[in-house]
PLY file of the C-alpha trace (Angstrom):
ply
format ascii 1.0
element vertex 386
property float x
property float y
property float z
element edge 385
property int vertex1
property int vertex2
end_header
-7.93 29.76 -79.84
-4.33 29.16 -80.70
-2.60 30.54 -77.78
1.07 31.39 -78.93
2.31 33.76 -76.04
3.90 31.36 -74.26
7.67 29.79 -75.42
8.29 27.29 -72.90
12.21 24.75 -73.72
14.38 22.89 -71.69
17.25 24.20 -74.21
20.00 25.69 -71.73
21.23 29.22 -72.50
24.61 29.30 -73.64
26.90 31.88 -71.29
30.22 31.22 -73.39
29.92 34.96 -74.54
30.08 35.92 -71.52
33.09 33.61 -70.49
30.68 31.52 -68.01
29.74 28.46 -68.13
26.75 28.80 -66.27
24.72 31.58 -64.74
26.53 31.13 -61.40
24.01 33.48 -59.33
20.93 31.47 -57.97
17.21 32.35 -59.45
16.11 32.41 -56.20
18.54 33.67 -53.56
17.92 30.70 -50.94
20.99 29.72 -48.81
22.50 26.52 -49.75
22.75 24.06 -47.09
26.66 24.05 -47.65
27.16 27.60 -49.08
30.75 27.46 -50.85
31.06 31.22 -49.89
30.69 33.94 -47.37
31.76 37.57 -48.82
32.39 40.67 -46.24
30.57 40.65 -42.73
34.31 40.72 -40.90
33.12 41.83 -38.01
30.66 39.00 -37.81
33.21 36.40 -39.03
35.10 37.42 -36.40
32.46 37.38 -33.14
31.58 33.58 -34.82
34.54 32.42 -35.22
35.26 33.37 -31.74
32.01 31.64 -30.03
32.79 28.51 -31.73
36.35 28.25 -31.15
35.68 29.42 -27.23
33.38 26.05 -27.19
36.05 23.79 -29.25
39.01 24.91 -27.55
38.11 24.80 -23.99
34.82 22.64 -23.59
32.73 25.55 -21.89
29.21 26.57 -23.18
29.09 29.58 -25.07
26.01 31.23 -27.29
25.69 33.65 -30.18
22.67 35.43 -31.76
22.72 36.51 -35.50
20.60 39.54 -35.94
19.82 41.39 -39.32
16.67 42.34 -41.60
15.65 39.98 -44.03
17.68 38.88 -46.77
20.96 40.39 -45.44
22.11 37.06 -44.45
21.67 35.81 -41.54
20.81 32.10 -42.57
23.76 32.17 -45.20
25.64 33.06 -41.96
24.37 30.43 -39.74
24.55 27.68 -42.59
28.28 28.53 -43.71
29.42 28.46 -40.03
27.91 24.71 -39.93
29.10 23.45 -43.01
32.79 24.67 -41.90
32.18 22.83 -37.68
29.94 19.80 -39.25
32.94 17.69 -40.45
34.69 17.67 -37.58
34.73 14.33 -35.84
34.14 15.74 -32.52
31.31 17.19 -33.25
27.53 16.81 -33.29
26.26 19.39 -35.35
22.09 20.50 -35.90
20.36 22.71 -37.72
16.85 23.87 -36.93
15.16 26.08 -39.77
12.62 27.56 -37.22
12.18 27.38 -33.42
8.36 26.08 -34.11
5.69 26.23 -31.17
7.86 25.66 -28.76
11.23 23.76 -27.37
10.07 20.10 -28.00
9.87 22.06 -31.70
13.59 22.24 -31.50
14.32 19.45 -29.84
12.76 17.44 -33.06
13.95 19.26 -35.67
17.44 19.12 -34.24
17.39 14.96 -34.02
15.90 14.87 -37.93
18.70 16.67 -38.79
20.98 14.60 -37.19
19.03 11.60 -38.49
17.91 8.25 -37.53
21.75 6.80 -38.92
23.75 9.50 -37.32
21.82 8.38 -33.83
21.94 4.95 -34.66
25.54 4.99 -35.19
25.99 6.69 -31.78
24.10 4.17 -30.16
26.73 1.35 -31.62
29.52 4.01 -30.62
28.38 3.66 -26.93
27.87 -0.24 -26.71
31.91 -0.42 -28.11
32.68 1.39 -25.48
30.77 -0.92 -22.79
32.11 -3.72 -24.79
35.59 -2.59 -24.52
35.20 -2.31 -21.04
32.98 -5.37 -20.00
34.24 -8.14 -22.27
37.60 -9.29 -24.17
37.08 -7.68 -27.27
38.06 -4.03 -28.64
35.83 -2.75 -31.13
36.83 0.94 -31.87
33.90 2.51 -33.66
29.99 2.19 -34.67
31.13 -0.91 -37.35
33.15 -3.17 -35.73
30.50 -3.17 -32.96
27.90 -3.90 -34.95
29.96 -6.73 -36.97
30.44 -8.25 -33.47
26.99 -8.30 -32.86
25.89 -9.81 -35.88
28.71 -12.25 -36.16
27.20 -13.65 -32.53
30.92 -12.84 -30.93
28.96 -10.59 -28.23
25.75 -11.23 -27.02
22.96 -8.23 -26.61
21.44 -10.03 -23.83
24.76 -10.07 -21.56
26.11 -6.41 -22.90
22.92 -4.81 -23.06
22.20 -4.43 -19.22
25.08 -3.35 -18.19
25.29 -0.70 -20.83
21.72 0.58 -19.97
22.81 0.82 -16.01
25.77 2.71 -16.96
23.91 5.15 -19.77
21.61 5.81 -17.09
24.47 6.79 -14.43
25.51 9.49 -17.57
22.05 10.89 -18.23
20.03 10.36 -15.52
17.63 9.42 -17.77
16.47 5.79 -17.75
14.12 5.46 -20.73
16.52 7.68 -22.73
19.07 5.23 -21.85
16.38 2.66 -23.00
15.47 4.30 -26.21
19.20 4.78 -27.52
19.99 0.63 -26.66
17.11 -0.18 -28.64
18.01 1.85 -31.80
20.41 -1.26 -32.54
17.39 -3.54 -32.58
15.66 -4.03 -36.07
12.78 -5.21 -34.40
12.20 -1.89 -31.84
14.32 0.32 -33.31
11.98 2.93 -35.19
9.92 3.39 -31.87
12.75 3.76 -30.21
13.77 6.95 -33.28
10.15 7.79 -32.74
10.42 7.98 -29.31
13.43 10.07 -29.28
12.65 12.36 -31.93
9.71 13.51 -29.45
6.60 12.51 -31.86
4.50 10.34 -30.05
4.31 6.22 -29.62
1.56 3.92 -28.25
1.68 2.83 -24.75
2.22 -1.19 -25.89
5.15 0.38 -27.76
7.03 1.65 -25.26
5.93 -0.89 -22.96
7.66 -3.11 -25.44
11.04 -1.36 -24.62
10.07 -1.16 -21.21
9.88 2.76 -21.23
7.68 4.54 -18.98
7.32 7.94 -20.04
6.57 10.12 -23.31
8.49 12.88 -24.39
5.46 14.98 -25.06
6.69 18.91 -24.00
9.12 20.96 -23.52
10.74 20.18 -19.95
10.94 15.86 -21.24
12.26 17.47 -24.12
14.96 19.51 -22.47
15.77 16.78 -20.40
16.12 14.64 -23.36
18.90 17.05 -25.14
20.67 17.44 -22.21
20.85 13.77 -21.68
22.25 12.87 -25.21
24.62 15.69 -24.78
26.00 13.73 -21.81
26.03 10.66 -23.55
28.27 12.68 -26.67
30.47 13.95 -23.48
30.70 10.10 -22.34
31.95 9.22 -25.80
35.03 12.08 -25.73
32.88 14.52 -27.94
33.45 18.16 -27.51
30.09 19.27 -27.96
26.96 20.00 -29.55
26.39 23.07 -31.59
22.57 23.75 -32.17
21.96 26.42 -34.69
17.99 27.93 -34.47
17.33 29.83 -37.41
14.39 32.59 -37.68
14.19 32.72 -34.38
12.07 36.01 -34.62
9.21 33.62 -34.94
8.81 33.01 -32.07
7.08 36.54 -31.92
3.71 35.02 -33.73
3.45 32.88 -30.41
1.17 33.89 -27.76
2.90 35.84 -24.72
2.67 32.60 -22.75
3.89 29.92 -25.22
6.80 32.70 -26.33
7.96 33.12 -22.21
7.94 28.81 -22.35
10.07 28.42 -25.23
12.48 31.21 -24.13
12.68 29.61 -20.44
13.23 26.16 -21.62
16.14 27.26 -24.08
17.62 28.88 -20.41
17.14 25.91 -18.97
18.55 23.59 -21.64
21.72 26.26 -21.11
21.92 26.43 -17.08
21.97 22.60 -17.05
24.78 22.78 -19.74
27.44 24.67 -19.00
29.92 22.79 -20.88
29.90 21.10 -24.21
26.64 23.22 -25.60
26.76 25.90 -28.46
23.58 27.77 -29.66
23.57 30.07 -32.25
20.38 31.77 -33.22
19.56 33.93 -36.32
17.21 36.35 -35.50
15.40 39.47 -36.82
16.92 42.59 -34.92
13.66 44.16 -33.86
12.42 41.04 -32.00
15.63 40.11 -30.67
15.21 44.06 -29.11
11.96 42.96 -27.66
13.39 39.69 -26.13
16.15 41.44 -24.42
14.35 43.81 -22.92
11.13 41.94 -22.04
13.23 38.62 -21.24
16.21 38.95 -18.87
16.81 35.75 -17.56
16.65 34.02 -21.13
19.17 37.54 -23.37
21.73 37.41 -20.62
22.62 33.75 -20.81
23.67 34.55 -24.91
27.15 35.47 -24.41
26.99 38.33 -27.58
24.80 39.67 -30.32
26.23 40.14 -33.79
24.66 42.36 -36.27
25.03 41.94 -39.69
24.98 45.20 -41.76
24.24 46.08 -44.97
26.82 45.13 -47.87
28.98 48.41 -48.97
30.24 48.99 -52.84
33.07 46.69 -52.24
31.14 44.18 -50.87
28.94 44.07 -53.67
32.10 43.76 -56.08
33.86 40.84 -53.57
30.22 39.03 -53.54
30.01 39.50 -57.28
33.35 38.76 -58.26
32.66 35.57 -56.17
30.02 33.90 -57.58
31.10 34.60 -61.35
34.59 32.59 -60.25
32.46 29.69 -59.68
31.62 29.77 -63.36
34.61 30.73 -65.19
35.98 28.83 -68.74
37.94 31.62 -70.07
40.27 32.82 -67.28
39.31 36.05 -66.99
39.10 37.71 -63.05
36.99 40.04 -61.30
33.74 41.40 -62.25
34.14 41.01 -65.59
31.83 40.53 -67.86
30.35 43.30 -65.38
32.05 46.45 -65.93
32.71 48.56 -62.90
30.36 51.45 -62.96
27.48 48.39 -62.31
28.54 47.61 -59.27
27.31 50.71 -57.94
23.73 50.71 -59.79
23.64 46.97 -58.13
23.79 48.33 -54.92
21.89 51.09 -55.38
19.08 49.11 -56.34
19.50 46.42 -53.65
20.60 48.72 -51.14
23.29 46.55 -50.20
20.92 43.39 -49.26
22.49 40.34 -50.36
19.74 38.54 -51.34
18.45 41.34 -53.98
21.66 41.64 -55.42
22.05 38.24 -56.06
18.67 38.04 -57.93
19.55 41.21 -59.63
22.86 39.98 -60.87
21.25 36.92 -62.10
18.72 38.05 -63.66
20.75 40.43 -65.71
23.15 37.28 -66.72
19.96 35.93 -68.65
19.52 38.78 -70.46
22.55 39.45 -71.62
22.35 36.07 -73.21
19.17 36.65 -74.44
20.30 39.88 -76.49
23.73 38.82 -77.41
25.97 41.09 -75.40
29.26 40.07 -74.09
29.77 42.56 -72.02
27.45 44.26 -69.47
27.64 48.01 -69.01
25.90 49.97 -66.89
23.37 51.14 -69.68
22.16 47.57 -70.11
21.76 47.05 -65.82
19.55 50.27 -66.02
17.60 49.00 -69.03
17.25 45.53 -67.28
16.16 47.51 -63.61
13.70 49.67 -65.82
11.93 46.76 -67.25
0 1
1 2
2 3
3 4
4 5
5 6
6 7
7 8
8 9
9 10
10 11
11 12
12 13
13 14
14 15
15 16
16 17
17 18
18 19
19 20
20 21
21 22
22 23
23 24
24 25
25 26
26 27
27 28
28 29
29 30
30 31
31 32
32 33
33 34
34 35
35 36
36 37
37 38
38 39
39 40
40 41
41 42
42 43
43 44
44 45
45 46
46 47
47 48
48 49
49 50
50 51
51 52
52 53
53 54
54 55
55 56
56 57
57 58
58 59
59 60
60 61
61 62
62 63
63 64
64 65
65 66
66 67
67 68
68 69
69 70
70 71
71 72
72 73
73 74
74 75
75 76
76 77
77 78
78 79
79 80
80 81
81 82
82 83
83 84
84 85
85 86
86 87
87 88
88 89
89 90
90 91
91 92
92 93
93 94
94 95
95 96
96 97
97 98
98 99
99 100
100 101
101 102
102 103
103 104
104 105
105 106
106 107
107 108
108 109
109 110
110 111
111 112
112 113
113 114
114 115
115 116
116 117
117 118
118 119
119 120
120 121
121 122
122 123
123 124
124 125
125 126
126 127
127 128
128 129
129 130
130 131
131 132
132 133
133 134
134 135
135 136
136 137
137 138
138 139
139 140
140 141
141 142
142 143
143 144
144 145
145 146
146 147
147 148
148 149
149 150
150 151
151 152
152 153
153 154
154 155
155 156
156 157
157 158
158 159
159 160
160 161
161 162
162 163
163 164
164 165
165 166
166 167
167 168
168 169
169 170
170 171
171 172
172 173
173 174
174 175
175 176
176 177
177 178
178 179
179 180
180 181
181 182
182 183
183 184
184 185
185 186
186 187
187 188
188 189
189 190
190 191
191 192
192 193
193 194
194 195
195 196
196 197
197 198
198 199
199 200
200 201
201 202
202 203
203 204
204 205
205 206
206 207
207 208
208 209
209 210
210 211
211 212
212 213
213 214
214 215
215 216
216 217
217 218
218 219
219 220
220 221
221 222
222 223
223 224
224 225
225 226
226 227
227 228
228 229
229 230
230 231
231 232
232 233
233 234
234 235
235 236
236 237
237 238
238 239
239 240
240 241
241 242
242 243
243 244
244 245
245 246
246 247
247 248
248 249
249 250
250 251
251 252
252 253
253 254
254 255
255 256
256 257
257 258
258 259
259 260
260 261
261 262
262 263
263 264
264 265
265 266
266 267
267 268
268 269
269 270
270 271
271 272
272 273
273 274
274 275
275 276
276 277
277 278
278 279
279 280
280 281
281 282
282 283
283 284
284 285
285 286
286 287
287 288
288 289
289 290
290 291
291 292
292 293
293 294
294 295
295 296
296 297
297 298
298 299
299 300
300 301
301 302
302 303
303 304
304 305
305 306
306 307
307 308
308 309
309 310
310 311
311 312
312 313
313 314
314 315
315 316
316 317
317 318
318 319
319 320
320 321
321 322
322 323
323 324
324 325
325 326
326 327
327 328
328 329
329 330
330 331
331 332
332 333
333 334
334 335
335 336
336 337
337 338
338 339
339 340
340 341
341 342
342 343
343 344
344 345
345 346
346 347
347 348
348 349
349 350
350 351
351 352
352 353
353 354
354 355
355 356
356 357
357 358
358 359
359 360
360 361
361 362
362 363
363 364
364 365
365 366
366 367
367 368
368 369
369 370
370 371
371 372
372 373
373 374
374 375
375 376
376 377
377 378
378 379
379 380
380 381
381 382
382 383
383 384
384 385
């Protein structure tokens, strides 16, 4: 049987009609991981942009949670607010998608996403520093301690262990110390990454780099954080900012592993009063059941921010938005959207971002598709009816 039904092309639509030269609305509505724009919410921009400028401005240790229902935004939120901290050079920034089973969860995720260079580089940041201090050179930076090294002008064996005495004085943490010297050796240094990130190496391994213990649950792991926090603090950084998305699900864990991971985030907090920012996105009717089931852990977050739904001009800001992104023709606005949409948009996606992104885009398409140029509201009811 000739089956004929399907018309399958990798011939682009053409949006010139429309003044676009793309459909500038995303197929599916996923947060970018460096979203070029953040529409209405003030009251939320204004409770973030207060946490993190508390933390930059003065050092001290301040926390945030992001609550709202699904697709209204809260990891658009969380992964603007990066992109806008993450450049800074005095900075470490991490982003966690999900908190996992537990802390040492966390703790991994948040080392892969600063990544084996970015800790690598840090490593070679902190033996300039001994070098500066311990011999007659004056390397200022990751590379031109690392060109010393391999141009044989200082020697591992003489620098090496007097940086590892003095890394432990900082963390208090000898085979952390240990781990983050031997990231700068080819021969050791993905145990040592392995080590660090929390996943597990053979005993002749770290016996190798002459480290004793495994970081294999949640207190090592909180221990570990708060050690290479110390070591950013050594090194003049300002901070850490840790941001924990869907936190709410932590809810699927049992009562027991739930009460561990919320006492080891307090923990990680209490022992960091200065230089730590956390900021959590998390579904409102969980983060209800955390603060009043878990005292010790929802008093440490300095402030909950809820994000609400988007209103009518929302909608037109978020619209107008996007379609700039796309422009070839000059035009402004919602146009080719007339106004009168802008209210059956958020009707039908009662103001959730997410479905009125997928509903804008979708009705982009097929205005292409039958030729129109301009899109009334007639055409967004036919397209919502279909």
């Amino acid at each position: 049987m000739n089956n004929t039904n399907f018309t399958i092309t990798d011939e682009q639509r053409d949006y010139s009609s429309l003044g676009l030269e793309e459909n500038p609305f995303p197929y599916s509505p996923v947060p970018d991981d460096n979203p070029e724009l953040y529409c209405g919410q003030e009251h939320a921009t204004k409770a973030i942009s207060d946490t993190v400028s508390t933390m930059l401005s003065t050092g001290k240790s301040k926390h945030l949670v992001v609550t709202a229902k699904y697709g209204n935004g809260k990891s658009h939120t969380l992964k603007y607010t990066r992109s806008l901290v993450r450049d800074r050079e005095d900075v470490i920034v991490g982003y966690v998608a999900q908190p996992g089973e537990g802390f040492r969860d966390i703790y991994h995720e948040f080392l892969y996403d600063l990544g084996f260079d970015r800790v690598q580089e840090i490593a070679y940041e902190y033996l300039a520093q001994v070098a500066r201090e311990t011999t007659d050179h004056n390397p200022i930076g990751a590379d031109a301690m690392e060109s010393l090294i391999d141009d044989g002008k200082v020697l591992l064996s003489e620098l090496v262990p007097t940086a590892i005495q003095q890394l432990n004085d900082v963390t208090k943490f000898a085979d952390f110390a240990r781990a983050i010297v031997h990231m700068i050796y080819e021969d050791t240094n993905l145990y040592a990454w392995q080590w660090l990130t929390a996943e597990g190496i053979r005993y002749e391994q770290r016996k190798e780099m002459e480290i004793h213990s495994a970081l294999d649950d949640d207190t090592t792991s909180v221990r570990a954080f708060t050690a290479l926090k110390n070591l950013l603090l050594e090194l003049s950084y300002t901070g850490v900012f840790v941001f924990v998305d869907e936190f709410e699900a932590i809810a699927r864990l049992s009562s027991k592993d739930e009460q561990a991971t919320l006492n080891s985030i307090r923990h990680l907090m209490d022992q960091n009063s200065h230089g730590l920012c956390m900021l959590f996105g998390c579904a409102p009717e969980v983060w209800q059941d955390v603060m009043s089931e878990y005292h010790a852990f929802s008093e440490r977050i300095g402030q909950e921010v809820a994000l609400r739904p988007l209103t009518d001009n929302h909608i037109q800001e978020l619209v107008s938005s996007y379609l700039t992104l796309a422009r070839m023709n000059g035009a402004e606005g919602i146009e080719p959207f007339e106004p009168e949409c802008i209210n059956l948009i958020h009707q039908r996606s009662q103001g959730n971002v997410r479905q009125a992104l997928a509903l804008c885009s979708r009705v982009l398409d097929m205005a292409v598709d039958e030729g129109e140029d301009e899109i009334g509201s007639e055409f967004v009811q036919k397209v919502l009816s279909e």
